[in-house]
mmCIF file as Biopython writes it, N, C-alpha, C and O atoms, coordinates in Angstrom:
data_model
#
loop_
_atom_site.group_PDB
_atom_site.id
_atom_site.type_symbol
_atom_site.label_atom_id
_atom_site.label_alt_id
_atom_site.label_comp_id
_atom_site.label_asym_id
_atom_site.label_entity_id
_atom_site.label_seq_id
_atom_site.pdbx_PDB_ins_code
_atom_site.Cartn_x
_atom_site.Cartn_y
_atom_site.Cartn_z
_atom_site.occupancy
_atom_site.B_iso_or_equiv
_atom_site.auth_seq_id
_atom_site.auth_asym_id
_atom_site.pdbx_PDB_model_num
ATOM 1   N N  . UNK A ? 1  ? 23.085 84.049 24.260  1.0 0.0 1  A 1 
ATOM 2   C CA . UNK A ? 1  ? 22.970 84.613 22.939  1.0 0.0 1  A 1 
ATOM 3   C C  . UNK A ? 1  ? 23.961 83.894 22.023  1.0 0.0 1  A 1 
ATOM 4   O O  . UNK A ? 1  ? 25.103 83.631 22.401  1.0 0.0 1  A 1 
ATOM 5   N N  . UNK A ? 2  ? 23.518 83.597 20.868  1.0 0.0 2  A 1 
ATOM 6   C CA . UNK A ? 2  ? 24.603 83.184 19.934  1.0 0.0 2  A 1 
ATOM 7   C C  . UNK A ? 2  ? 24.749 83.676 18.945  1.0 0.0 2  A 1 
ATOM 8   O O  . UNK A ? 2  ? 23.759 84.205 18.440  1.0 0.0 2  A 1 
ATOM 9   N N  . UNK A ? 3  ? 25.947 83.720 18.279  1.0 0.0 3  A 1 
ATOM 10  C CA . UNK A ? 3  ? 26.190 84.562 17.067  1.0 0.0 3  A 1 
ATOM 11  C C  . UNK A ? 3  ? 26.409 83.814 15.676  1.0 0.0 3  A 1 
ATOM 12  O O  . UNK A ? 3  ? 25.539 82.972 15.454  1.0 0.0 3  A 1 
ATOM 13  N N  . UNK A ? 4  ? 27.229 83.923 14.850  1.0 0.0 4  A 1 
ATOM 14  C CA . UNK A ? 4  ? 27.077 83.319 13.670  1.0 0.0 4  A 1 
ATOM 15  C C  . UNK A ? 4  ? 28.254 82.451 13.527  1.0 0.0 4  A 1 
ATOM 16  O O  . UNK A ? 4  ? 28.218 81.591 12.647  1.0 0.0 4  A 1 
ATOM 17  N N  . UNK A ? 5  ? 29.591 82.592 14.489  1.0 0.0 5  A 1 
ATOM 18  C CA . UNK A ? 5  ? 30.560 82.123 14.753  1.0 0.0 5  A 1 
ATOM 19  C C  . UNK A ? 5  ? 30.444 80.274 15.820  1.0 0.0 5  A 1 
ATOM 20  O O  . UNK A ? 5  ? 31.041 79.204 15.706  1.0 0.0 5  A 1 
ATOM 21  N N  . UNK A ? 6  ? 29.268 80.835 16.829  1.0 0.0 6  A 1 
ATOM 22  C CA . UNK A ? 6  ? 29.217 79.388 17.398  1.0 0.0 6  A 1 
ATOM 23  C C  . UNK A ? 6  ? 27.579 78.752 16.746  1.0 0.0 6  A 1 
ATOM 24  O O  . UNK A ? 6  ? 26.793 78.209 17.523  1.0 0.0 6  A 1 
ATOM 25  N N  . UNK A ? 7  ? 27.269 78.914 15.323  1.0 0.0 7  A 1 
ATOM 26  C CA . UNK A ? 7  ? 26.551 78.027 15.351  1.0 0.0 7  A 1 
ATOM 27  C C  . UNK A ? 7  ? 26.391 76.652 14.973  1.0 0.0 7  A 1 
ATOM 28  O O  . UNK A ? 7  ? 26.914 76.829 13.872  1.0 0.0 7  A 1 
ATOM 29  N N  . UNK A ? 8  ? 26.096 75.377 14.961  1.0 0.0 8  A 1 
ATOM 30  C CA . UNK A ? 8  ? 26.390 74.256 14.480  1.0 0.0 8  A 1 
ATOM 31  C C  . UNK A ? 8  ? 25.231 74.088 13.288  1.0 0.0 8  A 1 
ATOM 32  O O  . UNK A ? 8  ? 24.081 74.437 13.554  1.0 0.0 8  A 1 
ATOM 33  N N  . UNK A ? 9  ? 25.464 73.696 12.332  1.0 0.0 9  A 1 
ATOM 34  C CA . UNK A ? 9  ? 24.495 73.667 11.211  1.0 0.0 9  A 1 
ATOM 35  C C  . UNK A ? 9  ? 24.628 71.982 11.135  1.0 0.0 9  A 1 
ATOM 36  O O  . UNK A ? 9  ? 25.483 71.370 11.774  1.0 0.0 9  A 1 
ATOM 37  N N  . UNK A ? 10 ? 23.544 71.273 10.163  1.0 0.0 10 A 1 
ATOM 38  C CA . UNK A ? 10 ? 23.268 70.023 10.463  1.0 0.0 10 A 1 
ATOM 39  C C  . UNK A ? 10 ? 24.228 69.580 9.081   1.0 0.0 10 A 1 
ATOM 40  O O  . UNK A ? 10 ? 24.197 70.283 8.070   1.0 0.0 10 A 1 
ATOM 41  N N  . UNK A ? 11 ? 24.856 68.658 9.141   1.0 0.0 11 A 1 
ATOM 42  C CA . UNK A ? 11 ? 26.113 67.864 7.702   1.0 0.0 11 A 1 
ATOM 43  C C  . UNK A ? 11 ? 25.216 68.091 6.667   1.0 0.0 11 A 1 
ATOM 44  O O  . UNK A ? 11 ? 25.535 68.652 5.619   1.0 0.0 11 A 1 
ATOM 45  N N  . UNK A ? 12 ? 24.070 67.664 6.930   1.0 0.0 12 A 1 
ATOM 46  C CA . UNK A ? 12 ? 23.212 67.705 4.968   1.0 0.0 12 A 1 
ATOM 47  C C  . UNK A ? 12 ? 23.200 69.396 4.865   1.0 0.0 12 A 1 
ATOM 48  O O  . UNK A ? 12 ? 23.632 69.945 3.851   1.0 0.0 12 A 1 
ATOM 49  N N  . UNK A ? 13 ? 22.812 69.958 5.695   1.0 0.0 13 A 1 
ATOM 50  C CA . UNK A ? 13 ? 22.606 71.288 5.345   1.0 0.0 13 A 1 
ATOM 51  C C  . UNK A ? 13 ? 24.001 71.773 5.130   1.0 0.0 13 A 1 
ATOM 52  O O  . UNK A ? 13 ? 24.046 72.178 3.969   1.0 0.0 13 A 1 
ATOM 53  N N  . UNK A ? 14 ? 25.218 71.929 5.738   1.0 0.0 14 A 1 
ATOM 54  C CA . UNK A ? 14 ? 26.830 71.988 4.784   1.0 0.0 14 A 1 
ATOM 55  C C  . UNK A ? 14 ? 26.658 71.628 3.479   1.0 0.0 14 A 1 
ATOM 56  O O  . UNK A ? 14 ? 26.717 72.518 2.631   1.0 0.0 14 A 1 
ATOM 57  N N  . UNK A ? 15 ? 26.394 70.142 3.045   1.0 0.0 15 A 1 
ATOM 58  C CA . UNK A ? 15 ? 26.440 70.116 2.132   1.0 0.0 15 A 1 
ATOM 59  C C  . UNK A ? 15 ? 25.889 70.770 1.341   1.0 0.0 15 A 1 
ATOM 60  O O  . UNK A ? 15 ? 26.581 71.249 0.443   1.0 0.0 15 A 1 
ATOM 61  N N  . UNK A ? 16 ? 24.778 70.980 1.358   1.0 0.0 16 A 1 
ATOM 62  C CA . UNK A ? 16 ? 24.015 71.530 0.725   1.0 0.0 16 A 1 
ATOM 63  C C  . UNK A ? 16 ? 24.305 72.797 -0.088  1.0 0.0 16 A 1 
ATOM 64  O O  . UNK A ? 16 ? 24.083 73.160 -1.243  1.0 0.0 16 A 1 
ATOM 65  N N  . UNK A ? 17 ? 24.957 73.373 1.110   1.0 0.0 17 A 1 
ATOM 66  C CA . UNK A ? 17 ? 24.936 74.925 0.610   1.0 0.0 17 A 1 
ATOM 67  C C  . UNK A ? 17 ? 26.437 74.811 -0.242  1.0 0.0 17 A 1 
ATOM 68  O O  . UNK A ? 17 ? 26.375 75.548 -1.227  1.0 0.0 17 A 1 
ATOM 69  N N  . UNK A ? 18 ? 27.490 74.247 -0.167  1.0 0.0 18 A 1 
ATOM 70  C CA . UNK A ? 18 ? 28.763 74.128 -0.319  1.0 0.0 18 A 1 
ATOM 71  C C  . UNK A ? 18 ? 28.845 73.480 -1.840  1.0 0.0 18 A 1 
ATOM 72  O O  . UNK A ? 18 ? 29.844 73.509 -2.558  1.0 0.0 18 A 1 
ATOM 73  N N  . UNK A ? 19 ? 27.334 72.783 -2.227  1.0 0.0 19 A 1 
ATOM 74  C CA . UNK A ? 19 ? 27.490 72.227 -3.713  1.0 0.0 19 A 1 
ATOM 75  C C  . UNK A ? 19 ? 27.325 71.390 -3.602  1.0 0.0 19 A 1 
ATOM 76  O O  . UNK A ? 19 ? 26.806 71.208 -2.501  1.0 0.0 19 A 1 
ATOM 77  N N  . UNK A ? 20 ? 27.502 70.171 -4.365  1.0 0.0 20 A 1 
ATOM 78  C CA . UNK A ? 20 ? 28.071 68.546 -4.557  1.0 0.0 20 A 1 
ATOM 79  C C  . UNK A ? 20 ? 27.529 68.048 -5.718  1.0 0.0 20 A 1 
ATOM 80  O O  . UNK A ? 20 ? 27.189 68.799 -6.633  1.0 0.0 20 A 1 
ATOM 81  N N  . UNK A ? 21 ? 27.409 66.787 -5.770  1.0 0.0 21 A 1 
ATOM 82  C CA . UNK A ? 21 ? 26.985 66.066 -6.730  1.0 0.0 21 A 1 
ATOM 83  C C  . UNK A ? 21 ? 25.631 66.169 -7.836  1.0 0.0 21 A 1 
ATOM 84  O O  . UNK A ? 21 ? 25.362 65.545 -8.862  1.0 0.0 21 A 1 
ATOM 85  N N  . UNK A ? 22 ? 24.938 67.273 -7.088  1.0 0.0 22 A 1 
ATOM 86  C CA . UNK A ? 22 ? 23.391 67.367 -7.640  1.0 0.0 22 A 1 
ATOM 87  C C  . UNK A ? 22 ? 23.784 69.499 -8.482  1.0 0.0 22 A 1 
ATOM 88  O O  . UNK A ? 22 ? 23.089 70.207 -9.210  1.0 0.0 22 A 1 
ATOM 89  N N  . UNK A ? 23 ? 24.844 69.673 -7.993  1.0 0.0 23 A 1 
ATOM 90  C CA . UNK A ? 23 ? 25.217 71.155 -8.190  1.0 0.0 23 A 1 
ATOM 91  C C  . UNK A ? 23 ? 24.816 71.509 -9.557  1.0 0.0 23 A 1 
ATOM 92  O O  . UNK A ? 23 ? 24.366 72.649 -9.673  1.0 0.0 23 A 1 
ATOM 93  N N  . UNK A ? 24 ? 24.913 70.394 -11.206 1.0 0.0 24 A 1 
ATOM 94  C CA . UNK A ? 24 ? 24.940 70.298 -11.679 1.0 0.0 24 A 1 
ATOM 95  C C  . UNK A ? 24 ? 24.165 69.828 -12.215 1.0 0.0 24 A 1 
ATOM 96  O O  . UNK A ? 24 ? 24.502 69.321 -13.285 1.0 0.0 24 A 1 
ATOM 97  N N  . UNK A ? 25 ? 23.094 69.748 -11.911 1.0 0.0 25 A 1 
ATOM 98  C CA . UNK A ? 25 ? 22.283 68.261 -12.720 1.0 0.0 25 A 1 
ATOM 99  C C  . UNK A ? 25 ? 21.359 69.089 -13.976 1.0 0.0 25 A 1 
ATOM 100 O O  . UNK A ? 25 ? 20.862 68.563 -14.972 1.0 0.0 25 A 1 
ATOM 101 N N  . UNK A ? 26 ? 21.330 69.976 -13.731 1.0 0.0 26 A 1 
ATOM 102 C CA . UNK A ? 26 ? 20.714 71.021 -15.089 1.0 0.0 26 A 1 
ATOM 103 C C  . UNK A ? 26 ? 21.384 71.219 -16.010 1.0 0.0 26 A 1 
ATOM 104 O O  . UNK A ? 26 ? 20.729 71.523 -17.007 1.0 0.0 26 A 1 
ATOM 105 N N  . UNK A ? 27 ? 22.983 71.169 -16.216 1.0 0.0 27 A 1 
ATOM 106 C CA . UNK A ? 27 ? 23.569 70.606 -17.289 1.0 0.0 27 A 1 
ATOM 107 C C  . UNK A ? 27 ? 23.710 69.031 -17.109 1.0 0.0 27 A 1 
ATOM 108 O O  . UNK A ? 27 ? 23.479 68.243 -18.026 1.0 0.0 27 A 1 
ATOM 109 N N  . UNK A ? 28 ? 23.999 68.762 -16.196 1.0 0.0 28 A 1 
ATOM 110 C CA . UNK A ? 28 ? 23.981 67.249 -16.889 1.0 0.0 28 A 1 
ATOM 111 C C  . UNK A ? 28 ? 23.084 66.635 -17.769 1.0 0.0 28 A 1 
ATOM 112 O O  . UNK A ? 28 ? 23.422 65.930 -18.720 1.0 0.0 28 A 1 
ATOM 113 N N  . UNK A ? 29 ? 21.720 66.959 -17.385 1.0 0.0 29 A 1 
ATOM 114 C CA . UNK A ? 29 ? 20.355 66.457 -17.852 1.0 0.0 29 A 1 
ATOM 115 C C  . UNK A ? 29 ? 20.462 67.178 -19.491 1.0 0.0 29 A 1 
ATOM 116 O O  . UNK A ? 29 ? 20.546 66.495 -20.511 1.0 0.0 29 A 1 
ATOM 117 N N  . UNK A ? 30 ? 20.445 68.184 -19.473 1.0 0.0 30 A 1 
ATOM 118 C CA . UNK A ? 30 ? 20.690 68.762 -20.607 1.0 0.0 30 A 1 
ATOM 119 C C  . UNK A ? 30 ? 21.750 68.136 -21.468 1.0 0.0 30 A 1 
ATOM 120 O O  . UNK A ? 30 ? 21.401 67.469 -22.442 1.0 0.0 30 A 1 
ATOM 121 N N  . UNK A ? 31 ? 23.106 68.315 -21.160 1.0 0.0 31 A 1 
ATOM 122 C CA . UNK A ? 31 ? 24.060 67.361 -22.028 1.0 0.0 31 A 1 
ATOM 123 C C  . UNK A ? 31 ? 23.572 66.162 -22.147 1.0 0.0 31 A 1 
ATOM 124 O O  . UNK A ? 31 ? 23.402 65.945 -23.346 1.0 0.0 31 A 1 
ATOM 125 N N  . UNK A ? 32 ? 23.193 65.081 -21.371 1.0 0.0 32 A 1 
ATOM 126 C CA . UNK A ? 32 ? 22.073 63.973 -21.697 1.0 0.0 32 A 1 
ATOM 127 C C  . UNK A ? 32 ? 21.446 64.113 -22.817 1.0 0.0 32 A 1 
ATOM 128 O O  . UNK A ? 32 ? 21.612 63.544 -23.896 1.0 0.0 32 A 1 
ATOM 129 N N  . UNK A ? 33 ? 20.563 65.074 -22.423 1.0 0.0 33 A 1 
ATOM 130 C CA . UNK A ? 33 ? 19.301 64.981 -23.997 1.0 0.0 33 A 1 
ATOM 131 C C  . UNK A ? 33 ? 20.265 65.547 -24.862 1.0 0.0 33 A 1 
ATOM 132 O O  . UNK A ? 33 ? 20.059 65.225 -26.032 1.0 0.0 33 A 1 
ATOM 133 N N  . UNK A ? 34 ? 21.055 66.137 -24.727 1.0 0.0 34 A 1 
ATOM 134 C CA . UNK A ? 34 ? 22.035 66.276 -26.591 1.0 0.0 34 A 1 
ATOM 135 C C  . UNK A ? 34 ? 22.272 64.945 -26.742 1.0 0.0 34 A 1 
ATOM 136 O O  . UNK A ? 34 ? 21.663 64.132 -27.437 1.0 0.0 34 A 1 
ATOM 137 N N  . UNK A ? 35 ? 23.354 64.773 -25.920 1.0 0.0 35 A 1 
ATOM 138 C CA . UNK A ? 35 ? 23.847 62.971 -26.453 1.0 0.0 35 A 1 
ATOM 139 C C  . UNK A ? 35 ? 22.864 62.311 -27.317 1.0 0.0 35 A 1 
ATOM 140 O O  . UNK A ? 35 ? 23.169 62.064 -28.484 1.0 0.0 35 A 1 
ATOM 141 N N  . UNK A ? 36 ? 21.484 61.943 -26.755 1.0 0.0 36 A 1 
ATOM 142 C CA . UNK A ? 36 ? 20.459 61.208 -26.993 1.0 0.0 36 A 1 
ATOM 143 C C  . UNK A ? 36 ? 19.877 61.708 -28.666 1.0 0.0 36 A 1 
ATOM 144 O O  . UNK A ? 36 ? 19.917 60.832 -29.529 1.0 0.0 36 A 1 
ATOM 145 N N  . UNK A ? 37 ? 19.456 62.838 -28.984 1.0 0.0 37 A 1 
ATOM 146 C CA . UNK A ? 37 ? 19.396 63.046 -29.679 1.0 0.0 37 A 1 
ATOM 147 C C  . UNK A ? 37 ? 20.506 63.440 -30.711 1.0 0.0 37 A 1 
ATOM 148 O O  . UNK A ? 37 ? 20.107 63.476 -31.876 1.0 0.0 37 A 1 
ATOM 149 N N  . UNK A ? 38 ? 22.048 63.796 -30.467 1.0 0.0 38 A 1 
ATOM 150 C CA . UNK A ? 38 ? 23.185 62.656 -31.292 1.0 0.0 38 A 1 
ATOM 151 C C  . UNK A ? 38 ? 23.105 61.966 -32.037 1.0 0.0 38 A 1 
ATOM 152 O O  . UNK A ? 38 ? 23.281 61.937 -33.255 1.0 0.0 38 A 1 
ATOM 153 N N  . UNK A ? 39 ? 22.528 60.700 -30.573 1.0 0.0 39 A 1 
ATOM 154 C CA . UNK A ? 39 ? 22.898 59.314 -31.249 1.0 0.0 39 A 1 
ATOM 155 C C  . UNK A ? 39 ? 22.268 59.187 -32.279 1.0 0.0 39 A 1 
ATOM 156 O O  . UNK A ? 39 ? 22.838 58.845 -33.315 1.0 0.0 39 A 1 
ATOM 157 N N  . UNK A ? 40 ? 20.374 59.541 -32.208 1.0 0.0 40 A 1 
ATOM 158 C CA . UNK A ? 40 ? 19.151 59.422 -32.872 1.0 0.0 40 A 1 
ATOM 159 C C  . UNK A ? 40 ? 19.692 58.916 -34.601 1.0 0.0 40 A 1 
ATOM 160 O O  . UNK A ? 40 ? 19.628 57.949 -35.361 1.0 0.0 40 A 1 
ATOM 161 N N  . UNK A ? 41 ? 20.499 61.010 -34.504 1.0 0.0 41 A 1 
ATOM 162 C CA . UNK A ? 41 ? 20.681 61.292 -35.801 1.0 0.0 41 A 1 
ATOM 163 C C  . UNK A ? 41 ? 21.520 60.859 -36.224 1.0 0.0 41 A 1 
ATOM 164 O O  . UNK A ? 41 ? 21.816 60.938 -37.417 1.0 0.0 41 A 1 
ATOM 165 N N  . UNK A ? 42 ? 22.260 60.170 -35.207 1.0 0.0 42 A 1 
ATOM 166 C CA . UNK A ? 42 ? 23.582 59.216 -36.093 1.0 0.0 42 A 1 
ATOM 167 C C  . UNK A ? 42 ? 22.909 57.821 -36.486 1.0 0.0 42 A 1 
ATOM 168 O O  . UNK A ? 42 ? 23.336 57.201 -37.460 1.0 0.0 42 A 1 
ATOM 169 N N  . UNK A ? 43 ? 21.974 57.392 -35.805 1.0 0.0 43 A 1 
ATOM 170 C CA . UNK A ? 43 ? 21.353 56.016 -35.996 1.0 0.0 43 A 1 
ATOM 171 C C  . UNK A ? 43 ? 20.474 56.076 -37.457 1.0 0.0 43 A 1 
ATOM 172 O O  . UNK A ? 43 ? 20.574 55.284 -38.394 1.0 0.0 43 A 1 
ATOM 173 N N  . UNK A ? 44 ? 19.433 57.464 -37.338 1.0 0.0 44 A 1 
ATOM 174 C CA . UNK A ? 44 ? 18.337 57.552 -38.379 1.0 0.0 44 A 1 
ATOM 175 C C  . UNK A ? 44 ? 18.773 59.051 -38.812 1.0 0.0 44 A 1 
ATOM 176 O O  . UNK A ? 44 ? 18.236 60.008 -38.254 1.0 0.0 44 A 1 
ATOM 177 N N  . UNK A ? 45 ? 19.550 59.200 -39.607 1.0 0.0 45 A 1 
ATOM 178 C CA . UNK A ? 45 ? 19.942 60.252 -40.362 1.0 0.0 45 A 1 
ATOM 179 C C  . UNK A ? 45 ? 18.505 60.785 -40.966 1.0 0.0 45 A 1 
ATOM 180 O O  . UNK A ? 45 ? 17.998 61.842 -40.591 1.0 0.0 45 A 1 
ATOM 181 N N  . UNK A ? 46 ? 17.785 59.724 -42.168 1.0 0.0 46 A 1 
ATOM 182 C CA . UNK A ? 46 ? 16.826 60.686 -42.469 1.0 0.0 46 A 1 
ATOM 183 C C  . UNK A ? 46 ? 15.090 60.911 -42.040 1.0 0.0 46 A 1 
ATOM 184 O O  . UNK A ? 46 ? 14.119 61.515 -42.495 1.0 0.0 46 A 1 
ATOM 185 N N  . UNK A ? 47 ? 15.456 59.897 -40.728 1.0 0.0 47 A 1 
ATOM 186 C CA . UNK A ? 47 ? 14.011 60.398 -40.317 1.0 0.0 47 A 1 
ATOM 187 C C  . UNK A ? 47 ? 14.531 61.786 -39.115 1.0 0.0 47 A 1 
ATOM 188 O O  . UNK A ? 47 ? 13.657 62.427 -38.532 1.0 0.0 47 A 1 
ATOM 189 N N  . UNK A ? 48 ? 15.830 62.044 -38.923 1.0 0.0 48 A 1 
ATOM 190 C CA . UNK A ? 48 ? 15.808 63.065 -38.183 1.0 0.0 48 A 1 
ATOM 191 C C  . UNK A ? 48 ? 15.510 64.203 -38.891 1.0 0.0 48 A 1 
ATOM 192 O O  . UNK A ? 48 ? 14.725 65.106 -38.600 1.0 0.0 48 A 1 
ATOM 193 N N  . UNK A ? 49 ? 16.522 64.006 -40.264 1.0 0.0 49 A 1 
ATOM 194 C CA . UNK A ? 49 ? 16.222 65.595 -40.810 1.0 0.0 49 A 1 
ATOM 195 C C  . UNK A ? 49 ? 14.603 65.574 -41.322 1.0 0.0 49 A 1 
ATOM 196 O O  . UNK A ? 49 ? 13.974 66.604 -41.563 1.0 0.0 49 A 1 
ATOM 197 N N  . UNK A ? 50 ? 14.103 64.331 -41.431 1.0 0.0 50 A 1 
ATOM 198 C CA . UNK A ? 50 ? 12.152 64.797 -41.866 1.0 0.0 50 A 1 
ATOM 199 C C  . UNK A ? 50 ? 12.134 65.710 -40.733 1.0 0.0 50 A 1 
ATOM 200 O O  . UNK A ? 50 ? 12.211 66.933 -40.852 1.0 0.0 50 A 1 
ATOM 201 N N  . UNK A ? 51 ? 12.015 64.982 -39.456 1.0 0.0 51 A 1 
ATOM 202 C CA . UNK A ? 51 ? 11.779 65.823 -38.347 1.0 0.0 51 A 1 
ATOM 203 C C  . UNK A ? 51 ? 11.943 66.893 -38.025 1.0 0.0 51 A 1 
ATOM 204 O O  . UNK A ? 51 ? 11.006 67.494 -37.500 1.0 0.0 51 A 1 
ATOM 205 N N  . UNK A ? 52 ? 13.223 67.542 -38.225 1.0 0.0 52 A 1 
ATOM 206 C CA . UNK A ? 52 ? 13.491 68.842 -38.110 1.0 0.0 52 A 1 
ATOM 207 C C  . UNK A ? 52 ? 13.078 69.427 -39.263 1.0 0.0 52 A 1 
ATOM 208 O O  . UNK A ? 52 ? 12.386 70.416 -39.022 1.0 0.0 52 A 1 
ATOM 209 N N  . UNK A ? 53 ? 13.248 69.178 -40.594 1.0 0.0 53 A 1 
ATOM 210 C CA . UNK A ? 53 ? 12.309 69.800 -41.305 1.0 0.0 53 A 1 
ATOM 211 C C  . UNK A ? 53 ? 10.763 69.981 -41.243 1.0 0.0 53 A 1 
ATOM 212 O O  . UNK A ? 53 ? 10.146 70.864 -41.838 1.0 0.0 53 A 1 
ATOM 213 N N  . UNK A ? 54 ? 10.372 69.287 -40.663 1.0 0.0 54 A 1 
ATOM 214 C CA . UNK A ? 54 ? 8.996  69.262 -40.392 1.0 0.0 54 A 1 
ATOM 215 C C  . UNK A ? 54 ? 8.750  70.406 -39.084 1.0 0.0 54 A 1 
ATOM 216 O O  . UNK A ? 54 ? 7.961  71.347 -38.995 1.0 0.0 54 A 1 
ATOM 217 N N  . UNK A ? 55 ? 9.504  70.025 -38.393 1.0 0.0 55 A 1 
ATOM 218 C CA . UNK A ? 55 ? 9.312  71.185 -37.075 1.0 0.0 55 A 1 
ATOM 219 C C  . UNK A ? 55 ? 9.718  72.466 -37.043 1.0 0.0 55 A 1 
ATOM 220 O O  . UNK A ? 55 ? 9.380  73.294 -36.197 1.0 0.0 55 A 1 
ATOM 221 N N  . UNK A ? 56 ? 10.681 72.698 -38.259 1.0 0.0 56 A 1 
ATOM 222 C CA . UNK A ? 56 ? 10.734 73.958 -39.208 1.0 0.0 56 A 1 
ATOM 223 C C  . UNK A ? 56 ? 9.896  74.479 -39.605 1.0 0.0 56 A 1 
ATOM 224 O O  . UNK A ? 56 ? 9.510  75.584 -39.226 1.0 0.0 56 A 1 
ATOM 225 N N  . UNK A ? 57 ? 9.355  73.726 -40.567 1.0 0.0 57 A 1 
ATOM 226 C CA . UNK A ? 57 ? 8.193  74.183 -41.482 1.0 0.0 57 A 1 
ATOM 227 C C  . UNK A ? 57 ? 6.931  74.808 -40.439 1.0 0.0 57 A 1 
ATOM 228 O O  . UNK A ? 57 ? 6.221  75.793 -40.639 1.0 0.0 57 A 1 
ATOM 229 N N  . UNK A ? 58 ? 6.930  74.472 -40.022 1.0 0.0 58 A 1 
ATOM 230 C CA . UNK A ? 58 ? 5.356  74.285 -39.095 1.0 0.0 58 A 1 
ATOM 231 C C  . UNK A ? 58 ? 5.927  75.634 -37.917 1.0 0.0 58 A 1 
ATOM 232 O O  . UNK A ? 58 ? 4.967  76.330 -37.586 1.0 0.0 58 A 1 
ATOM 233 N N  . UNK A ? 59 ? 6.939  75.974 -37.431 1.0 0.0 59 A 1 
ATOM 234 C CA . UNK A ? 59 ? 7.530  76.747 -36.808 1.0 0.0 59 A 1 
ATOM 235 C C  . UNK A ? 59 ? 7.621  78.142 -37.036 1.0 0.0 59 A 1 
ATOM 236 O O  . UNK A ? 59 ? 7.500  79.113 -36.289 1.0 0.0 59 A 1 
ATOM 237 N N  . UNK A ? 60 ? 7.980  77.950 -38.840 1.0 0.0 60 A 1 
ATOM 238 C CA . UNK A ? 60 ? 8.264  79.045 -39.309 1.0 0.0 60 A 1 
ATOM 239 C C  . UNK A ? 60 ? 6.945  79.486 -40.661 1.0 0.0 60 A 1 
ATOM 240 O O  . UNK A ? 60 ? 7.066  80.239 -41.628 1.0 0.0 60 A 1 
ATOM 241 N N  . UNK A ? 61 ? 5.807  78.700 -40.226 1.0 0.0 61 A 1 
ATOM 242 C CA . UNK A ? 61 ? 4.683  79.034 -40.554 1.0 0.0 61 A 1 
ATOM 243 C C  . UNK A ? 61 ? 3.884  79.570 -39.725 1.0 0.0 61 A 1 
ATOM 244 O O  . UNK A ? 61 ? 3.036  80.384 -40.091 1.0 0.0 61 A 1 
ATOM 245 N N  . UNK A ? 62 ? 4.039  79.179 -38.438 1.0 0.0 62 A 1 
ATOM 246 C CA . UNK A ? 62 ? 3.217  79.817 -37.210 1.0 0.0 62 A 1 
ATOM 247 C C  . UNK A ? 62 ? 3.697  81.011 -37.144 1.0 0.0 62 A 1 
ATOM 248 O O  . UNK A ? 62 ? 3.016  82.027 -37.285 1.0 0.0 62 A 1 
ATOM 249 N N  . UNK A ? 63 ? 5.083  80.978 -36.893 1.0 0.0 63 A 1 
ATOM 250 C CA . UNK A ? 63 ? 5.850  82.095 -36.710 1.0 0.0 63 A 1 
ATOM 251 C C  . UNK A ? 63 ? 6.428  83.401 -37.544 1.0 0.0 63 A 1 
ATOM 252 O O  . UNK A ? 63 ? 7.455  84.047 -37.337 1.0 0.0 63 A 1 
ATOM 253 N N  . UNK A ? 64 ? 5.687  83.521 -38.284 1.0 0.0 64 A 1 
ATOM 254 C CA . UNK A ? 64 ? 5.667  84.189 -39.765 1.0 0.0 64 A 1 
ATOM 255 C C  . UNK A ? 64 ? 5.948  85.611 -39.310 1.0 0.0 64 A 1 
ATOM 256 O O  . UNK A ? 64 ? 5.465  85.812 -38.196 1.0 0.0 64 A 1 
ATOM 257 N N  . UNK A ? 65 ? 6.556  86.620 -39.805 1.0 0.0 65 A 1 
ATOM 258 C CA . UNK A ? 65 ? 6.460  87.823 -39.139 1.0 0.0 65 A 1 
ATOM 259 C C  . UNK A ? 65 ? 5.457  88.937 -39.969 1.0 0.0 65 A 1 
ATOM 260 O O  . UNK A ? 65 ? 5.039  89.987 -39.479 1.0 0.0 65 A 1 
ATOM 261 N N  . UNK A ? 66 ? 5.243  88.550 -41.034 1.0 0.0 66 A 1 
ATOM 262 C CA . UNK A ? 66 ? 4.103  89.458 -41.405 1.0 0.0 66 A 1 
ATOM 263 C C  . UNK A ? 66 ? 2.664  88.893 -41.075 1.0 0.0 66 A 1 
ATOM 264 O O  . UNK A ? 66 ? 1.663  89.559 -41.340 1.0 0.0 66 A 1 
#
């Protein structure tokens, strides 16, 4: 019989459960696409704000509350 004290688990599976390098990757990816779109608006100031004005408009026309 074995208990929970002698069992050997396999190194990837330690890792696994313990975290590491991938622990994160849902903010990373996320902070990514900020950066990216950052830069955009630091590169093209006014085709960003068309954009967001545009995706406003259209947003808050769909989304109308009356």
């Amino acid at each position: 019989m074995s208990t929970a004290t002698n069992v050997r688990y396999p190194a990837d599976m330690m890792r696994a459960s313990q975290g590491g390098r991938d622990e994160n990757w849902m903010e990373g990816s996320i902070r990514s696409m900020v950066e990216s779109v950052e830069d955009y608006a630091h590169r093209e100031p006014l085709k960003f704000a068309a954009w967001v004005f545009g995706i406003g408009f259209v947003l808050g026309w769909k989304i109308k509350p009356w």
